[in-house]
C-alpha positions, 0 to 999 in steps of 0.5 A, a space after each residue: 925882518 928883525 924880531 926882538 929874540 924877547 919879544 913876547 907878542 907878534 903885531 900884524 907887521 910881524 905875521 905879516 912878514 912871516 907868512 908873507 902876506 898883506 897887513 889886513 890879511 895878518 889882522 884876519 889871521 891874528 883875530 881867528 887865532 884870538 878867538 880860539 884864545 878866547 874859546 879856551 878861556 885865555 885872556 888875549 891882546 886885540 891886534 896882537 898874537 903871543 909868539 909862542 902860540 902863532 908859532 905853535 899852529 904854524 909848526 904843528 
C-alpha cells in the first residue's frame, strides 16, 4: 500500500487497505464517520474521510 505522506482525505481503496476489508465495507465505515462529521456540523466529502480524523477514531 503506498498513501501519499500529503494526502489529506482517505478514499474507500485506502481504508479498505488499512482496516483490511472489502471496498463496500470501507464505504460503510466511511459514511457513518461522515455522519458524525455531519452531526458536529463539519462540512465533509461523500466517498471520502479526512485522514486526520479516520486516524483519530482509529487510534483512540
Amino acid at each position: 500500500m503506498v498513501l501519499k505522506s500529503d494526502q489529506t482525505f482517505y478514499n474507500a481503496k485506502d481504508v479498505s487497505e488499512i482496516l483490511g476489508v472489502s471496498v463496500t465495507s470501507a464505504y460503510r465505515v466511511i459514511k457513518r464517520l461522515n455522519e458524525e462529521l455531519e452531526a458536529k456540523g463539519y462540512l465533509f466529502i461523500r466517498g471520502k474521510i479526512s485522514k486526520k480524523f479516520f486516524d483519530q477514531k482509529l487510534y483512540q
